[in-house]
C-alpha positions in Angstrom: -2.5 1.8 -3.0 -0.4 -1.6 -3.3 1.7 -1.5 -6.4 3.6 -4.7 -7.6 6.5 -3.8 -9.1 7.9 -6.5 -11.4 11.8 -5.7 -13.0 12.7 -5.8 -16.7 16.1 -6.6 -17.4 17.2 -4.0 -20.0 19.6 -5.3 -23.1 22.8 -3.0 -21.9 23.0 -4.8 -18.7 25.9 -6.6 -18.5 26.9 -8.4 -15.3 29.6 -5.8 -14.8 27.3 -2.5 -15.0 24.9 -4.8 -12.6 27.8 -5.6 -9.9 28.9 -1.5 -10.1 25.5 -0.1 -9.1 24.1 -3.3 -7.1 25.1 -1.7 -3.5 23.6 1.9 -4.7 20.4 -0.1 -5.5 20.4 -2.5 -2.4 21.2 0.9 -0.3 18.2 2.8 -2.3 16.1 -0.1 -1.8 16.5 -0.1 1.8 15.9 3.4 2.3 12.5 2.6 0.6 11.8 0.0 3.1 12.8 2.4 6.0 10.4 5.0 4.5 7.0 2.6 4.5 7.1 2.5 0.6 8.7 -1.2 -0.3 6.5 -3.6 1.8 8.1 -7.0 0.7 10.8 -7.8 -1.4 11.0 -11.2 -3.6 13.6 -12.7 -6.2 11.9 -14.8 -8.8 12.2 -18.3 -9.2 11.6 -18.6 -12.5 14.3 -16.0 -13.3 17.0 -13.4 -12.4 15.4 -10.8 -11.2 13.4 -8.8 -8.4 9.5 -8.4 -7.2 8.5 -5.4 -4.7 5.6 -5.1 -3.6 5.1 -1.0 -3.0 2.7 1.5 -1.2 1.8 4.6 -3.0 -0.7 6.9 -3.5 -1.0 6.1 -7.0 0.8 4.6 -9.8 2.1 7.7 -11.1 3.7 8.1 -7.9 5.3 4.7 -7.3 6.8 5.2 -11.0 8.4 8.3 -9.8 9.6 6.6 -7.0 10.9 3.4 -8.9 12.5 5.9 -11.9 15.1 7.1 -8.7 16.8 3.7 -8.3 20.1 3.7 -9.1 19.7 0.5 -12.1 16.9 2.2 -13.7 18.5 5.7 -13.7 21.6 3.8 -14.9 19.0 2.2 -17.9 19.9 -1.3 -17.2 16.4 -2.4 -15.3 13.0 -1.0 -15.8 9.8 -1.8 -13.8 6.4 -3.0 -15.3 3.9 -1.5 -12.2 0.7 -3.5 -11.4 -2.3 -1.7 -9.2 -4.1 -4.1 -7.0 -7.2 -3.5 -5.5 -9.5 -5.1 -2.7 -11.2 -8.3 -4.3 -14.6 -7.2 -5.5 -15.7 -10.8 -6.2 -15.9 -11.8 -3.0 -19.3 -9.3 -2.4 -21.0 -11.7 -3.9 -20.7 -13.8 -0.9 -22.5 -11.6 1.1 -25.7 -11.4 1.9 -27.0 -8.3 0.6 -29.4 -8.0 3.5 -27.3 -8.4 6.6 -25.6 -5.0 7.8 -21.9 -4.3 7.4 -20.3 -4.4 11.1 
């Protein structure tokens, strides 16, 4: 299942607890990527702060996965999760009558 995982900046977060655990998260992070679970990472635009994009078997998994980083464990960034799916809407394009190859 693809998981978006959008961060929540948590009020205790100063810029110095962000700089002491930033290389624990970036090294966590990585180790996510390594292992097939982070597919794409993003910063915002609009804002400070970080989009990944995850593979899991199911939300509950991907939040045990994101409740191991390092900033979250530390309680100065949370994650909202987001399950996407395949895009149902476009069955209506098809013709009903033609086999699936």
């Amino acid at each position: 299942m693809k998981i978006i995982a959008i961060d929540k900046v948590q009020p205790d977060a100063t810029p110095e607890k962000v700089k002491e655990n930033f290389m624990k998260e970036v090294n966590h992070t990585v180790k996510m990527y390594l292992a097939d679970v982070v597919r794409e990472m993003y910063f915002r635009q609009d804002r400070s702060g970080t989009v990944l994009v995850l593979e899991a078997p199911s939300v509950e998994d991907a939040r045990g996965l994101i409740d191991k980083m390092p900033m979250v464990q530390a309680g100065l960034i949370d994650f909202d999760l987001i399950p996407l799916g395949p895009f149902v809407p476009l069955a209506l394009l098809l013709d009903e009558e033609a086999p699936a190859q």
